[in-house]
VEXDREN-2710 file (C-alpha; in Angstrom, 1 decimal):
% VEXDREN-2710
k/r/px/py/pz
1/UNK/42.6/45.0/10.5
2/UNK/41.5/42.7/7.5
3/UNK/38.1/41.4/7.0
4/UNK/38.4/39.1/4.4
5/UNK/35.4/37.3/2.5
6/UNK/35.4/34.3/-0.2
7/UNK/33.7/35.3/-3.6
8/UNK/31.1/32.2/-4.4
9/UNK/28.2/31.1/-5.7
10/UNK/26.1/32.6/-2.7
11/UNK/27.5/35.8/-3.3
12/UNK/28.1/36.7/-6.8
13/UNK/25.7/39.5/-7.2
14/UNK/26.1/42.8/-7.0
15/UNK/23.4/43.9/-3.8
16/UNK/25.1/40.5/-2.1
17/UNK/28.4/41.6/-2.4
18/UNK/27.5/45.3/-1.1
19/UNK/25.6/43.9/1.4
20/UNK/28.7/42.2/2.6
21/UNK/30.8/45.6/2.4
22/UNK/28.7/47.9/4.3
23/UNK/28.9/44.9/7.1
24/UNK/32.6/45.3/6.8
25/UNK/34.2/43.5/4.8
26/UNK/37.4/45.0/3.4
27/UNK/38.4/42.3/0.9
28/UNK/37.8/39.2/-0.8
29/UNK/39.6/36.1/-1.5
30/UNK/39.1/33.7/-5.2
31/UNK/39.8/30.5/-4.7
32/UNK/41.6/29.4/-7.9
33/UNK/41.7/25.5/-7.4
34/UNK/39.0/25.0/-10.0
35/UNK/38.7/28.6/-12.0
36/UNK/41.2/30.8/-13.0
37/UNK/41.0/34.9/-13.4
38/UNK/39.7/34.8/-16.7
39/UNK/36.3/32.6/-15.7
40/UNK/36.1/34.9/-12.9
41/UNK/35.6/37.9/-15.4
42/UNK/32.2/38.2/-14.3
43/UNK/32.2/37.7/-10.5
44/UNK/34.9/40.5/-10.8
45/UNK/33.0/43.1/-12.4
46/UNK/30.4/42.3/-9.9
47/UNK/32.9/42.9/-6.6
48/UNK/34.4/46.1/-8.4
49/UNK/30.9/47.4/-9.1
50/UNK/29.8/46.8/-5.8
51/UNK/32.8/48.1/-3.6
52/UNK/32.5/51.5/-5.8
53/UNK/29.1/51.6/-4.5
54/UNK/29.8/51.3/-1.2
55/UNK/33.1/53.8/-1.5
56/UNK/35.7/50.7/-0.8
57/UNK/38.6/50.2/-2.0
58/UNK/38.5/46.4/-2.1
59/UNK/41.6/44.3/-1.7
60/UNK/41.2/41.4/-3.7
61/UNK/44.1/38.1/-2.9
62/UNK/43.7/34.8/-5.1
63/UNK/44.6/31.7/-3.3
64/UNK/46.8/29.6/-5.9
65/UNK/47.1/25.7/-6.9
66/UNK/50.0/25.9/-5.6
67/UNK/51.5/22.5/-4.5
68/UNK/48.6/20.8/-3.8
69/UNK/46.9/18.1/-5.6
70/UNK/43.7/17.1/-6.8
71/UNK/41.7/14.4/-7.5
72/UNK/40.8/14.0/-11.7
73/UNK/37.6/14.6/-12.8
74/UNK/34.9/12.2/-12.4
75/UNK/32.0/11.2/-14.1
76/UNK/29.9/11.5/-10.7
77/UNK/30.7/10.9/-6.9
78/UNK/31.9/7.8/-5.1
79/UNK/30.6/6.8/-2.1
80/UNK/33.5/5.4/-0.1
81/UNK/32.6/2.8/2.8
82/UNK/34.8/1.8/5.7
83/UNK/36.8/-1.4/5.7
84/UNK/36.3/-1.7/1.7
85/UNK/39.0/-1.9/-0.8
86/UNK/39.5/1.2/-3.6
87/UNK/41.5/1.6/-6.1
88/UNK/43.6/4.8/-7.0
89/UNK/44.8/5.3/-10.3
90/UNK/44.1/3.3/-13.0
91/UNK/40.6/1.6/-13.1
92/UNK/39.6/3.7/-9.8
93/UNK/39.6/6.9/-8.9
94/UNK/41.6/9.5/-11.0
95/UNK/44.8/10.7/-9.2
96/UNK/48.1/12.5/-10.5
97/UNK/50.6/10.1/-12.0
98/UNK/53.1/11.5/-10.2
99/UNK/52.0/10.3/-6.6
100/UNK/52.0/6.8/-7.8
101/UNK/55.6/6.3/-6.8
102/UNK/55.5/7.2/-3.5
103/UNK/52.1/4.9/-2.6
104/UNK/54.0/2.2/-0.5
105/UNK/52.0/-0.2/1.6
106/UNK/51.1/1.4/4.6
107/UNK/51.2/5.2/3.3
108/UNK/48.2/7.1/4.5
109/UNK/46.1/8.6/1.9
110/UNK/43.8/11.9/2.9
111/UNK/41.2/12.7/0.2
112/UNK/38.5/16.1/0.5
113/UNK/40.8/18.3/3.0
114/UNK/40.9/14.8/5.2
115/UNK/37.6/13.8/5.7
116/UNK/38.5/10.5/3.9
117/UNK/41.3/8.4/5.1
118/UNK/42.6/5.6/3.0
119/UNK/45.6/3.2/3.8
120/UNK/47.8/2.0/0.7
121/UNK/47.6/-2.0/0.6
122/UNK/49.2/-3.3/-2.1
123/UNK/51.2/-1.4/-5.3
124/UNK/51.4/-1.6/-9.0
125/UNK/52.9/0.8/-12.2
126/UNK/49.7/2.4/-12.5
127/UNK/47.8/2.0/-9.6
128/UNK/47.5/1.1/-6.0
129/UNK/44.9/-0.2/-3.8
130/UNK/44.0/1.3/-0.3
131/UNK/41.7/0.2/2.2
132/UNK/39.0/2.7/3.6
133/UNK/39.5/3.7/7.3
134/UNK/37.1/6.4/7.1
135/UNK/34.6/6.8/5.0
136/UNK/32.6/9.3/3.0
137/UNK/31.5/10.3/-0.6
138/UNK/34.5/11.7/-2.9
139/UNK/33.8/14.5/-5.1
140/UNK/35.5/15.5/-8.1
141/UNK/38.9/18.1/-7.9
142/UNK/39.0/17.3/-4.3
143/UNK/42.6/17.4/-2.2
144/UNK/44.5/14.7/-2.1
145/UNK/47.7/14.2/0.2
146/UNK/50.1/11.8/1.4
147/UNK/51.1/12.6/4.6
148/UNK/54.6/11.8/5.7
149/UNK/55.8/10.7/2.3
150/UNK/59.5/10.6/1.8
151/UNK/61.0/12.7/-0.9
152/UNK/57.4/13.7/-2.3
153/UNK/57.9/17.5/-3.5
154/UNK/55.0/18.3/-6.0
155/UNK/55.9/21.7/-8.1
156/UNK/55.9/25.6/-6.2
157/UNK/53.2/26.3/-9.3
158/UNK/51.3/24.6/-11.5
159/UNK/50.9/26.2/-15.3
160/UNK/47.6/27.3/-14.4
161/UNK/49.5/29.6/-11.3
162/UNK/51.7/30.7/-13.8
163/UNK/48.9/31.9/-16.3
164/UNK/47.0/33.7/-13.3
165/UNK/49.8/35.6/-12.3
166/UNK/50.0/36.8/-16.1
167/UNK/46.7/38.3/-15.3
168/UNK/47.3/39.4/-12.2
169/UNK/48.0/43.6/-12.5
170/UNK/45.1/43.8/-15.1
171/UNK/42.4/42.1/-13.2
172/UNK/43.4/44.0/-9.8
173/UNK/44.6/41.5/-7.5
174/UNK/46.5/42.9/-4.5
175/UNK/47.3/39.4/-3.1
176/UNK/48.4/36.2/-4.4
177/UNK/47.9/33.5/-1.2
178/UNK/50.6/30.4/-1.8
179/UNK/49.7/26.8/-0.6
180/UNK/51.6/24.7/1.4
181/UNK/54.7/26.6/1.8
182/UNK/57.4/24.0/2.2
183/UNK/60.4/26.5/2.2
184/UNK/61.8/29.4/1.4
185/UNK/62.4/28.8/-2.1
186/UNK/59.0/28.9/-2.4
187/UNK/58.0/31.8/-1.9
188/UNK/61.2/33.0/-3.8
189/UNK/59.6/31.2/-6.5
190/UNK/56.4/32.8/-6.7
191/UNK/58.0/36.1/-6.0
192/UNK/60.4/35.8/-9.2
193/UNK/56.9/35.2/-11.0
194/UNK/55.0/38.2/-10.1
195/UNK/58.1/40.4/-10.7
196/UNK/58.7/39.0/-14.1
197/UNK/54.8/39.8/-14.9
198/UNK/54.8/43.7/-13.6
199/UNK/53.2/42.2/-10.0
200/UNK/55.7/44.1/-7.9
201/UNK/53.4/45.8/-5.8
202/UNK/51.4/42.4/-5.1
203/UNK/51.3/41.2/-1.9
204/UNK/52.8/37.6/-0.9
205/UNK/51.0/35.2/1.8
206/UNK/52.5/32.2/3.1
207/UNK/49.6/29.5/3.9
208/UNK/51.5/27.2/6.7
209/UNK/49.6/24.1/5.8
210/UNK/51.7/21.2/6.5
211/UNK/55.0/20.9/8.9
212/UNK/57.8/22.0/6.9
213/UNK/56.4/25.4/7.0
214/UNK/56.0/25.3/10.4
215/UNK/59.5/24.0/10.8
216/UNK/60.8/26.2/9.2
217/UNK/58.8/29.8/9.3
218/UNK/61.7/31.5/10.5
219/UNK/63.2/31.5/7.1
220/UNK/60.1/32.2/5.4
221/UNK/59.3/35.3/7.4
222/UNK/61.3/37.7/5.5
223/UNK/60.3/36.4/2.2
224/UNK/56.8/36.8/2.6
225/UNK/54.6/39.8/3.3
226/UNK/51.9/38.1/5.4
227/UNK/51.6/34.7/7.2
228/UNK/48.6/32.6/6.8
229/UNK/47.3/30.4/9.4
230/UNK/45.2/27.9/7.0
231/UNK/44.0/25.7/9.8
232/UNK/42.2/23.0/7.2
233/UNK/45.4/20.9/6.1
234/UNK/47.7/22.1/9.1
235/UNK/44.7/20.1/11.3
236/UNK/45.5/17.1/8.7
237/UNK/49.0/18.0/9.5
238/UNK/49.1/17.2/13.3
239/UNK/46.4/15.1/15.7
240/UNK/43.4/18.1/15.7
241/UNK/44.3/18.2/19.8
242/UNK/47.5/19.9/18.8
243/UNK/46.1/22.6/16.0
244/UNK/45.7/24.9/18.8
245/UNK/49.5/24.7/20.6
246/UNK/50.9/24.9/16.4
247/UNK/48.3/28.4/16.2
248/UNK/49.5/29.7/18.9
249/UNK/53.0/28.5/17.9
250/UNK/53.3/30.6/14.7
251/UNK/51.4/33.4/16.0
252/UNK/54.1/34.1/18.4
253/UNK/56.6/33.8/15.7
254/UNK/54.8/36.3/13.9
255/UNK/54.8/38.9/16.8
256/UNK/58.4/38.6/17.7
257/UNK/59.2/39.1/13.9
258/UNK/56.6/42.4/13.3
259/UNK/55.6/39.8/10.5
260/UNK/52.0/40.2/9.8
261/UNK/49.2/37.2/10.0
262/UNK/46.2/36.2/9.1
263/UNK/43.8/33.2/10.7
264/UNK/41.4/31.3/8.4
265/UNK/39.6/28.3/8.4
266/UNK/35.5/27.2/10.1
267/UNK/36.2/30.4/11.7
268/UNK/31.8/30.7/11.8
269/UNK/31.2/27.0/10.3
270/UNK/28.1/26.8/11.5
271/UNK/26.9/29.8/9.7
272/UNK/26.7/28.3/6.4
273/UNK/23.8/26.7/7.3
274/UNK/22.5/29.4/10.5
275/UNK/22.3/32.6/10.5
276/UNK/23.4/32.7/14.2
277/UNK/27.0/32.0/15.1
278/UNK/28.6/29.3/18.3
279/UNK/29.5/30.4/20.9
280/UNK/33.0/28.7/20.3
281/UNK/33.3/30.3/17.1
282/UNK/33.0/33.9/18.2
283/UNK/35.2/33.4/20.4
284/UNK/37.5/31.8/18.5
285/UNK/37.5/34.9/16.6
286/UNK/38.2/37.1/19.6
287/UNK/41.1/35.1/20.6
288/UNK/42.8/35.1/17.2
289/UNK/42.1/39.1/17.2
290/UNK/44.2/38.9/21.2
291/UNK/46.6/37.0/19.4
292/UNK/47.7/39.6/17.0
293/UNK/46.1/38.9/13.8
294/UNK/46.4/41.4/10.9
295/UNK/43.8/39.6/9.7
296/UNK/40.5/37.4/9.3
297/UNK/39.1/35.8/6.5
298/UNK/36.2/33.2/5.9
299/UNK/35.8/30.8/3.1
300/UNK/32.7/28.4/2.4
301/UNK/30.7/30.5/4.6
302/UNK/30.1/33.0/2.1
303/UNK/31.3/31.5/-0.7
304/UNK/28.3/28.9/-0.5
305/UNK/26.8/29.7/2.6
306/UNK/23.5/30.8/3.5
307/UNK/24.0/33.8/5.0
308/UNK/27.1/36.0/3.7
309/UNK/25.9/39.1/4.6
310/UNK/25.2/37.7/8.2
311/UNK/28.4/36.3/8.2
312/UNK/30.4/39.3/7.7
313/UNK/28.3/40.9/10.0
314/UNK/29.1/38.3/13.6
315/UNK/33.2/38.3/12.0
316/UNK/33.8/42.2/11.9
317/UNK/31.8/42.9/14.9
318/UNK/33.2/40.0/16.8
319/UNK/36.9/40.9/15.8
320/UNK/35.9/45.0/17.0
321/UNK/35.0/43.8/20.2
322/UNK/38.3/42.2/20.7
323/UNK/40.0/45.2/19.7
324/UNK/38.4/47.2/21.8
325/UNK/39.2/44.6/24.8
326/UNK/42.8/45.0/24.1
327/UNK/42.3/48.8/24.0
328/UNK/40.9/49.0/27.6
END
């Protein structure tokens, strides 16, 4: 199987990066929500360098824009207390114009991957207030989503997924990773793209981040070459006590299909800060290996953890140990 890190800050040099192969990893995902390929120039040379060292041949997937959207720049965090009144949009904090339309009173607003909860209150042309229900301090770029919200269907790809997958063939990517599947056409979408830009041999991943892709992953199966189970926004998705039944859910869609998958998300949390895993997260690990996944990746915990290297080290052996259970 897949052992998948996230290139970051904490490991952009060269001995990091082949510290984190000869642990095992096998590839590396770039997160392309603030940078595209071409600011990554560097960081690339640095995993190519390193995985010749160590005699790998890395895979390397991006993880588009995709759907999602973001937060505007800001000129510096806001704190965001409980029961207080923001504003989003004009005079408050920078959002996309085109969500404006679909703020009605009473429309829950999750901002930073859902660890801030707002509730629309009152409406304008430019704007629309929102009381916080739970609090926190906003960063710039951060997710924003509108869970529920009738008729809301942001773009497949943004021009900046469009310029990326221009780059693709040249800068090596095996993988392009698309957010919040919603359907079919979709991935169709993205595919068309990567064929029109000599990407044939790329690889497609679904990320099942929201409902409709859940609903619907029997469609998307055959129009994908991997499944992703991206457990941040799926667990904004549906009450966290149900993330586990909708995991196991598409997992056995993914077996009875020979389709692939791949589980991601606070798989070793705890790690960005500790060099020693929970005991909850390893075996969460181990049970997504008895599950059948193709795959495993981590995200912040390399990309701005402590302790990448260490990280690697508790996912590979942890996933081997699994495998070796099943093998029995």
């Amino acid at each position: 199987m897949d052992f998948y890190g996230t290139l970051g800050p904490s490991c952009a040099a060269v001995d990091r990066l082949k510290d984190m192969f000869c642990a095992g990893m096998t590839g590396v995902r770039l997160n392309l929500s603030h940078v595209t390929l071409q600011d990554a120039a560097e960081q690339l040379r640095a995993l190519q360098e390193a995985a010749h060292c160590c005699g790998v041949n890395t895979k390397l997937l991006i993880d588009m824009q995709g759907p999602e959207l973001r937060v505007g720049k800001m000129e510096s965090p806001v704190e965001l207390q409980e029961e207080t009144e923001t504003i989003l949009g004009h005079g408050g904090i920078p959002v996309p114009e085109m969500i404006l339309p679909y703020m009605a009173s009473g429309q829950t607003v999750l901002l930073d991957d859902g660890k801030l909860l707002l509730e629309v209150t009152e409406t304008c042309d430019d704007h629309a207030k929102a009381q916080v229900k739970r609090g926190g301090v906003l960063h710039s770029r951060k997710s924003i989503a509108l869970p529920g919200a009738k008729g809301f269907r942001p773009p497949t790809m943004t021009a900046a997924d469009l310029e990326n997958i221009r780059c693709a063939a040249k800068c090596g990517v095996t993988g392009v990773m698309q957010p919040f599947v919603r359907d079919r056409e979709d991935l169709e979408t993205v595919r068309r793209a990567l064929d029109e830009n000599g990407c044939q041999h790329v690889r497609l991943f679904a990320k099942i981040e929201n409902m409709d892709g859940v609903e619907r992953l029997d469609e998307l199966l055959p129009a994908c070459d991997e499944v992703v189970i991206a457990r941040g926004d799926l667990g904004n998705a549906v009450p966290l006590w149900e993330l586990p039944s909708v995991q196991k859910r598409i997992a056995a869609q993914c077996r009875a299909a020979g389709k692939p998958f791949m589980v991601v998300t606070q798989m070793l949390s705890s790690m960005e800060q500790n060099p020693v895993p929970t005991r909850a997260e390893v075996s969460d690990i181990f049970n997504a290996v008895l599950d059948g996944a193709a795959s495993v990746m981590v995200t912040g915990e390399t990309a701005v953890g402590r302790y990448p290297r260490e990280v690697m080290h508790y996912l590979v052996k942890t996933a081997q140990e699994a495998e070796k259970w099943m093998n029995r």
